[in-house]
VMD Tcl script that draws the C-alpha trace (Angstrom):
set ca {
  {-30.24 -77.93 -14.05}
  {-29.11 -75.78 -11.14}
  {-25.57 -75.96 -11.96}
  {-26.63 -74.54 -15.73}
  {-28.08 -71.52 -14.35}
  {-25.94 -70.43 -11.97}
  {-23.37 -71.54 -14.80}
  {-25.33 -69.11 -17.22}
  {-25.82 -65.90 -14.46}
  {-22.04 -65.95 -13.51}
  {-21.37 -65.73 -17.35}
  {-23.90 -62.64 -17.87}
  {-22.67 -61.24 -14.60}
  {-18.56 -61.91 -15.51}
  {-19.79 -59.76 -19.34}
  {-21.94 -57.03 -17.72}
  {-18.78 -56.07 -15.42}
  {-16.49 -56.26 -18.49}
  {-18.65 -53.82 -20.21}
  {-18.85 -51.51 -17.15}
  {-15.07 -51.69 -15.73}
  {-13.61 -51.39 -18.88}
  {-12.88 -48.21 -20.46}
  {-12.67 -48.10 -24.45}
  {-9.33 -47.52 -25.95}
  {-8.69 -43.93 -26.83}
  {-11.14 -42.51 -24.69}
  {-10.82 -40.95 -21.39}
  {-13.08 -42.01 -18.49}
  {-15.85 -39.90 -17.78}
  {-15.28 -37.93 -13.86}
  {-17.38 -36.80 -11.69}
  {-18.15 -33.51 -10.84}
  {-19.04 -32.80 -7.18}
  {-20.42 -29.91 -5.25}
  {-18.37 -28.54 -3.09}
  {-17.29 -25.28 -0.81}
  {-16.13 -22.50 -2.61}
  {-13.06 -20.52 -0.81}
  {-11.44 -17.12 -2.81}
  {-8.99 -15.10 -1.62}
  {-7.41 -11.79 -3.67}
  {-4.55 -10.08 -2.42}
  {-3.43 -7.36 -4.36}
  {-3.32 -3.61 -5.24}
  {-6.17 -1.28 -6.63}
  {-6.15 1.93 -8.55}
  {-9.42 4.53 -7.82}
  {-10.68 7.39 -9.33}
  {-13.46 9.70 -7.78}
  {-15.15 12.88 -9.71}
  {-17.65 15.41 -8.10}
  {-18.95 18.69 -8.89}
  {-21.34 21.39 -8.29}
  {-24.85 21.31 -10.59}
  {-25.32 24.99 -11.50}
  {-24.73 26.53 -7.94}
  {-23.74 29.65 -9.59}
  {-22.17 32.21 -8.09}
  {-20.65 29.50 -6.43}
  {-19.04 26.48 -8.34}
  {-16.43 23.75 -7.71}
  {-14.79 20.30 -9.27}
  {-13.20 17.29 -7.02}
  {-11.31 14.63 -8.38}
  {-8.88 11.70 -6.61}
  {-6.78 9.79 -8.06}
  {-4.96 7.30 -5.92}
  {-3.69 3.60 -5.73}
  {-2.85 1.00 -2.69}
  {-3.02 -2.48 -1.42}
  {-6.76 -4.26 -1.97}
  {-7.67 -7.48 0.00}
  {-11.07 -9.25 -1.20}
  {-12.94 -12.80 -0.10}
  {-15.52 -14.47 -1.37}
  {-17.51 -17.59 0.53}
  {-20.08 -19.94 -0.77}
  {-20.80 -22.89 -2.77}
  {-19.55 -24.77 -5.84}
  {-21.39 -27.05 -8.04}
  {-20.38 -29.53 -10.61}
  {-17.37 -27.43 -10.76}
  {-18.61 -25.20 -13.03}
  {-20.49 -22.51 -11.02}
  {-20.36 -20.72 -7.89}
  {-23.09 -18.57 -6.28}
  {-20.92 -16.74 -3.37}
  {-20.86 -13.56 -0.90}
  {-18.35 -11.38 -1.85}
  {-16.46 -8.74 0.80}
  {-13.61 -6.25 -0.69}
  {-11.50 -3.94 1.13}
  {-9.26 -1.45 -0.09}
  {-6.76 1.30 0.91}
  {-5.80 4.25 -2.09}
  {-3.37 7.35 -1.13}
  {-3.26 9.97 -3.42}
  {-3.64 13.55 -5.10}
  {-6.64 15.23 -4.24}
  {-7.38 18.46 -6.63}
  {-10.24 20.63 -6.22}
  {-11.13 23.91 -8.31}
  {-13.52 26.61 -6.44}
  {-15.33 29.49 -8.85}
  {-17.05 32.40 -7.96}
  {-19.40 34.44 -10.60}
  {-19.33 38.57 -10.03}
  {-22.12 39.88 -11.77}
  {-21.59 43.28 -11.68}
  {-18.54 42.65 -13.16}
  {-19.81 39.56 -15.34}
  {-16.28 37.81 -14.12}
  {-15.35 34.75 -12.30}
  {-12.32 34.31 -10.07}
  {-10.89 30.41 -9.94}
  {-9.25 29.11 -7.21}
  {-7.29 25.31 -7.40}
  {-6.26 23.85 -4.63}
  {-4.52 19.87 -4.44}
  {-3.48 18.03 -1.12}
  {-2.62 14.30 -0.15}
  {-5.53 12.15 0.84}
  {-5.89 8.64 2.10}
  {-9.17 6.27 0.68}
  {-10.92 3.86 2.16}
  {-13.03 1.76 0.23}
  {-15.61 -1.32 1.42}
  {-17.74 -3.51 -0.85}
  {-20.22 -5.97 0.51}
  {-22.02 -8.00 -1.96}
  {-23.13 -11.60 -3.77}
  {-22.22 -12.70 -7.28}
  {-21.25 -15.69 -9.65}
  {-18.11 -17.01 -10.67}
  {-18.22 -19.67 -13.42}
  {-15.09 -21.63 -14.73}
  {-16.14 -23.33 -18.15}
  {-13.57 -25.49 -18.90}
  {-14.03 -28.19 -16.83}
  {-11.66 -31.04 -18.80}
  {-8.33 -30.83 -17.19}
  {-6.43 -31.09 -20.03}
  {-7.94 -28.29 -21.80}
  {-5.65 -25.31 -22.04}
  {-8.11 -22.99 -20.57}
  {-8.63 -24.94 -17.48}
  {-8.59 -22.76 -14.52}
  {-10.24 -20.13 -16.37}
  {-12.47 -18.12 -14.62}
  {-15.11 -14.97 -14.94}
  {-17.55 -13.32 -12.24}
  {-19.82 -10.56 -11.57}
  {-20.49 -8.99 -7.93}
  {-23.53 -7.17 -7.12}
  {-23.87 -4.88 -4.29}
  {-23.33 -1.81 -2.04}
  {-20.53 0.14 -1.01}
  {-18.55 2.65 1.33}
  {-15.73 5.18 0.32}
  {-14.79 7.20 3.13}
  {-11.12 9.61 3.00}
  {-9.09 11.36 5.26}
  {-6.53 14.07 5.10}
  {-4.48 16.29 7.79}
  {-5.02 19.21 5.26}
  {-8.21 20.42 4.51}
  {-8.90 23.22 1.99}
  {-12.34 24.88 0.98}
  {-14.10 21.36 1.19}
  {-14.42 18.24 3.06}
  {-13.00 14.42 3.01}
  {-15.00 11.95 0.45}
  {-17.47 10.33 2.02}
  {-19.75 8.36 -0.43}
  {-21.87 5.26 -0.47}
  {-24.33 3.38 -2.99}
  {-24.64 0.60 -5.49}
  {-21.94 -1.02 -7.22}
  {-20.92 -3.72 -9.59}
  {-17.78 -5.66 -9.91}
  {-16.42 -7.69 -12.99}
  {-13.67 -10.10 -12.38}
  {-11.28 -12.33 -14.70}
  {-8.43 -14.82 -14.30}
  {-6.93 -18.05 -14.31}
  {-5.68 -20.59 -11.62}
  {-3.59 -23.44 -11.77}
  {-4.48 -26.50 -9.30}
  {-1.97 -27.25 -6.70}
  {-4.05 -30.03 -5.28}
  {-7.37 -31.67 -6.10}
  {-9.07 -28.65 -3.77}
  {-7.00 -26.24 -3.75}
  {-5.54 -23.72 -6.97}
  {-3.35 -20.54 -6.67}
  {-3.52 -18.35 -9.93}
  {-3.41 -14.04 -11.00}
  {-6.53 -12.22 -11.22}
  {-7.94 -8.80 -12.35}
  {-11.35 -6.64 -11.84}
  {-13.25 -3.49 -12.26}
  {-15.84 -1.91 -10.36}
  {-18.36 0.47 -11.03}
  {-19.89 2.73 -8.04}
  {-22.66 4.56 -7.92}
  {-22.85 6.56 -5.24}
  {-26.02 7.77 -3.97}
  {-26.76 11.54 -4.26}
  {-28.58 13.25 -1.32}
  {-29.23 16.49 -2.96}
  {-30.01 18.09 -6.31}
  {-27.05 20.79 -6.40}
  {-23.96 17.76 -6.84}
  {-23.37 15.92 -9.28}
  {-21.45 12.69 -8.74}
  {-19.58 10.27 -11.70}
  {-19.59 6.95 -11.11}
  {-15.75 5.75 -9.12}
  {-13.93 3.52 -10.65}
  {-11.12 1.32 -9.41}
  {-9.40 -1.68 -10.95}
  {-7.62 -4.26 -9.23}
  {-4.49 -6.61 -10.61}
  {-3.10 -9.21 -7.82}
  {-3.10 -13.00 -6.51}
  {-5.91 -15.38 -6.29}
  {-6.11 -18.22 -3.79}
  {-9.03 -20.52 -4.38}
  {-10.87 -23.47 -2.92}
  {-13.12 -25.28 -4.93}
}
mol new
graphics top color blue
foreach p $ca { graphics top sphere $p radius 0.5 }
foreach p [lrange $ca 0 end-1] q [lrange $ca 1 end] { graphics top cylinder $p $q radius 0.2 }
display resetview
């Protein structure tokens, strides 16, 4: 009677591990997704653009633009779960060097004229961003063509201060505020952690304004380089 039974539990044990072991034919095995830390690293260049002018300060009036362009570095540190998403802290430097032009105008009224003046010098841009965002990467299946694929927002505040050895009728740019980043790319894995790929983003800035009589756009900047990711 003993022998039967353990006879009849080796059989049911011998058929459950069949079932579980085996993997059907023509179907892939199901893997699992762990958490993880989340490592990103951009190295690349950036493009900005910066307009300011006066907000009827009549006689007095001016315009300020930049446009320049330069290296950008950018990290972002935090966690990654079931490979699919990745709340982070996101920190972005950037360098620009370019053409600074600024137009000054000046309203006579006894003579109901104005007189223009346009002045343009080199300027150097720095540029800081400190914030948190998401990153998701939807295709999960490794064989899926869009594997790698990524997209992220940033949320947070940021710094633009320039700096020129010729200043005319005006000062450098120093701005700070709110801003929001978009980013987009793709990696390829080089290892089961780690993945090297090309990336791009945009960010909006909106700098704060600390009196009624300027008028500040939003900056813009893009940014085109390589990504180095951990996750």
């Amino acid at each position: 009677m003993n022998k039967a039974l353990l006879f009849i539990l080796a059989s049911v044990a011998t058929a459950f591990a069949g079932v579980y072991d085996s993997t059907p034919q023509g179907k892939t095995e199901v893997r699992r997704h762990a958490n993880s830390f989340f490592f990103d690293a951009f190295i690349g260049g950036t493009f900005l653009n910066y307009e300011t002018e006066s907000d009827n300060l009549n006689p007095y009036d001016f315009k300020d633009e930049f446009e320049g362009a330069g290296p950008a570095i950018g990290i972002k540190l935090g966690g990654m779960f079931f490979e699919l998403i990745s709340p982070h802290a996101t920190l972005d430097i950037s360098f620009a060097k370019g053409d600074r032009k600024r137009t000054d105008s000046q309203y006579f009224s006894q003579r109901d004229t104005y007189e223009w003046h346009d002045y343009e010098w080199h300027e150097s841009v720095y540029r800081i961003f400190l914030g948190g965002g998401v990153t998701v990467f939807p295709f999960r299946n490794p064989e899926s063509a869009m594997h790698g694929f990524y997209a992220g927002a940033s949320l947070g505040i940021f710094a633009v201060e320039g700096s020129s050895d010729l200043l005319r009728n005006g000062s450098d740019i120093n701005n700070e505020g709110f801003s929001v980043k978009l980013d987009l790319g793709n990696v390829w894995s080089v290892s089961d952690r780690w993945s090297i790929g090309i990336g791009c983003a945009a960010a909006l800035d909106a700098p704060i304004g600390y009196g009624e009589d300027v008028h500040n756009e939003p900056f813009t900047s893009l940014w085109l380089g390589a990504k180095f990711t951990r996750k």
